[in-house]
N, C-alpha and C positions, 0 to 999 in steps of 0.2 A: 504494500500500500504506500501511499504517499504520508509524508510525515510535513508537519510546518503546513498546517493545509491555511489557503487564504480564504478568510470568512469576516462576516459583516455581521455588525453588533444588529439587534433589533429596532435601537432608537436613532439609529443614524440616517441622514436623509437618505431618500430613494437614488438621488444623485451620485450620492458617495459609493451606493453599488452599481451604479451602470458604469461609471467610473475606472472601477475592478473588473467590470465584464470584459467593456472595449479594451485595459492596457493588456490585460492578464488574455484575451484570447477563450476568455470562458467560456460555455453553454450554460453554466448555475452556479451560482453562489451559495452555502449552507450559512445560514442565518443561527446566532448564537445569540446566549443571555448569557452572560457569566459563565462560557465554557459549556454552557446544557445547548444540545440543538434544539428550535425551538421552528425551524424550517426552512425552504429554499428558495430563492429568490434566481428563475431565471432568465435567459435572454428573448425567451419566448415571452413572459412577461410581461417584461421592460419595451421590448418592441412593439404589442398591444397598445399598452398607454402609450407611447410616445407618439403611435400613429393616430391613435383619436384622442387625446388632448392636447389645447395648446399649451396650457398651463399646467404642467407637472407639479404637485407639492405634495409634501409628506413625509411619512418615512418608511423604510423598509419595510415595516408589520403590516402598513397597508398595503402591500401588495405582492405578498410573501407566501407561499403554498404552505400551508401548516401540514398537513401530514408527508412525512416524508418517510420513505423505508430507509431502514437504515440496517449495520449489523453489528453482531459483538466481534473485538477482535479476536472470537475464540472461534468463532463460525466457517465454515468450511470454503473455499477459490470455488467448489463445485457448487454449493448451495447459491453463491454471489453471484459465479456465470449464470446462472439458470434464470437470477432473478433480472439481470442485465439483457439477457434473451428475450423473454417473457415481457421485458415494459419497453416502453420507450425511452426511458431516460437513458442519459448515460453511463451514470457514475452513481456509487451510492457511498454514506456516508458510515464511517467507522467509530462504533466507539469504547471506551470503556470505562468502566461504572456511572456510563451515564454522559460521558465529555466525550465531544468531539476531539477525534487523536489520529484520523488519515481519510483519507478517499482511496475510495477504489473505483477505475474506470475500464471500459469494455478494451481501452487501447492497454491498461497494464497489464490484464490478463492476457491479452494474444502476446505482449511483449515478453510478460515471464514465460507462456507457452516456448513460444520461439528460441528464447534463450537457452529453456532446460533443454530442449532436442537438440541441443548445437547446432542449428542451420547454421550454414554459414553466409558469410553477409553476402553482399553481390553490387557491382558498382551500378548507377542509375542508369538506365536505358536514353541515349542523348539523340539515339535513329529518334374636382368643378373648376379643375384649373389650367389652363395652357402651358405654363412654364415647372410643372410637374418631371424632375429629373427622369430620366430613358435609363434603359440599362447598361448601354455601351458610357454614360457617366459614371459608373460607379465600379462594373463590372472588374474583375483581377484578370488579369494577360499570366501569359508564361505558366501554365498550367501541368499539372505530374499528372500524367495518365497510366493507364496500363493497356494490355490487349486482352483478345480472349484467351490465349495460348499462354499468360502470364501466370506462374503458380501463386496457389494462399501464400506459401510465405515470401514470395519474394513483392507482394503486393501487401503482405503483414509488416515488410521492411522499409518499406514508404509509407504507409501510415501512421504508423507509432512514432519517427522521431520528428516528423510535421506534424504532430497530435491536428490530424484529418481525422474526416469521421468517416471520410468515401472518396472513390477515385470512382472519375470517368471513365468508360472502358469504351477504347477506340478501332479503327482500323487504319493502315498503310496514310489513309486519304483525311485522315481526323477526323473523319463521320463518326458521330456518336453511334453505341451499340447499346449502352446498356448504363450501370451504376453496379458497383460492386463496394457495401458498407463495411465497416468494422463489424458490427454487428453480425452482417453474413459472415463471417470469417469465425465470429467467434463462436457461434453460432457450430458449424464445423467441426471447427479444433476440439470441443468439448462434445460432441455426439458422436458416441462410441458406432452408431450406426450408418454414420458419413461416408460417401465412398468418393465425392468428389476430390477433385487435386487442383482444379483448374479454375478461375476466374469464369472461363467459361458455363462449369455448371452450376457456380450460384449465382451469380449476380442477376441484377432487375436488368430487363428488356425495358418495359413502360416505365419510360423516364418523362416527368412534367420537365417542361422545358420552356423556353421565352428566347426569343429576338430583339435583337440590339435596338429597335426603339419603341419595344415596348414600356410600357411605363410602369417606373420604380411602384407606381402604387399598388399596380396590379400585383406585382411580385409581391411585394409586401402583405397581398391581402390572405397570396398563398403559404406564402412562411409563416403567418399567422394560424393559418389553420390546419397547416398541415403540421407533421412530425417533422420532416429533414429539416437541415439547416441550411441549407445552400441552393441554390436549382443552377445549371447548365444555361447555358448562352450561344442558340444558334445560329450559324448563317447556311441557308441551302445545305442544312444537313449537319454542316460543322461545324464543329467544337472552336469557340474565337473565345469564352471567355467564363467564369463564374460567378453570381451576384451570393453574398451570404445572407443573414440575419443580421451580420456584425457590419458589413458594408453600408446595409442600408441605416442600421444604427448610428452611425457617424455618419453620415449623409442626414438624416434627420435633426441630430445633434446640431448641425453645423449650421443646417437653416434655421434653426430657430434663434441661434447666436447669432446671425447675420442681423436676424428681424429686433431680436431684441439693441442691437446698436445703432438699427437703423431708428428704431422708437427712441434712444437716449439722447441721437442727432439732434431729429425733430422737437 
């Protein structure tokens, strides 16, 4: 597990944890009172309100998922996988007597997998409004793919140290194929009845997906409501780019800090 885990008091503004989302690269923050976990504040959340209020205020508790699973640090990697499989979240929190003391997430598990088999490593494969931000604004370039023909772990070995949650899985021409998550992989590694090896036989086919000027709000409306964190960015098929959760978070951020200095101008 993870030790020094970063967490956000309950009475601390709502700000001070978005804050930790965007530097830290998060999907959820575990919300504490004096060390007791009290629950999780994520980026799925925080992107909600930011998308339908102009005026953010408050703090953490308002808008904080009060139940949260969590486990003892005596609890079994097999019980934790299974529960990591089973939900959508990512990561679940560890504690003992009661105190948050680590995280465990779906990427440490495939990375202790990984590690105890000795794979060995392998170097990266180098073959109501009109002025509503587009996606080719915000979208990230220069994107790690895989193919179908790519094994789980040499697609576990680019996952885990860019703590991704998914690679796109392409062909020769960048045409998208499919998504292949941590999740499937972990998914995998832990079901003794597994028989796949290849990106190819898990990974998603029907992948949602958006065009470079479609608009940030639409995406937004689906990261909202859907589970992933990120959706694909296509032209005639291919693959130019990715919008996250965390992109459009700062893209919202930013406009509203524009507006508020344009209101301290006037």
């Amino acid at each position: 597990m993870q030790c020094g885990v970063v967490s956000v008091e309950q009475d601390e503004s709502v700000y001070t944890a978005i804050g930790i989302l965007v530097d830290k690269h998060l999907s959820g923050l575990p919300v504490v009172d004096q060390g007791k976990l009290v629950g999780i504040i994520s980026e799925k959340d925080v992107l909600g309100v930011l998308y339908e209020s102009q005026h953010v205020t408050g703090n953490v508790s308002d808008y904080m998922t009060k139940e949260v699973l969590s486990f003892d640090i005596e609890d079994s990697l097999e019980d934790i996988a299974l529960a990591l499989i089973n939900h959508n979240f990512r990561r679940v929190a560890i504690l003992e007597e009661g105190n948050l003391c680590g995280i465990i997430s779906r990427a440490d598990l495939i990375q202790d997998y990984v590690s105890s088999h000795k794979i060995p490593s392998w170097q990266e494969d180098c073959d109501g409004v009109d002025n509503v931000p587009l996606a080719k604004d915000v979208m990230k370039y220069g994107l790690l793919t895989v193919g179908r023909q790519t094994t789980l772990f040499e697609a576990a070995e680019i996952l885990f140290p860019k703590k991704l949650t998914g690679l796109p899985v392409v062909d020769n021409g960048m045409h998208l194929q499919g998504i292949v998550s941590e999740k499937d992989i972990l998914r995998t590694l832990f079901d003794p009845n597994a028989t796949g090896s290849l990106v190819n036989d898990i990974m998603t086919e029907n992948v949602v997906s958006f065009a470079q000027t479609d608009s940030l709000a639409d995406i937004c409306d689906c990261l909202i409501h859907n589970d992933f964190r990120r959706v694909p960015i296509l032209t005639d098929g291919r693959l130019v780019g990715i919008v996250s959760r965390a992109d459009i978070m700062m893209c919202i951020l930013k406009h509203k800090s524009a507006i508020s200095r344009a209101a301290v101008l006037c």
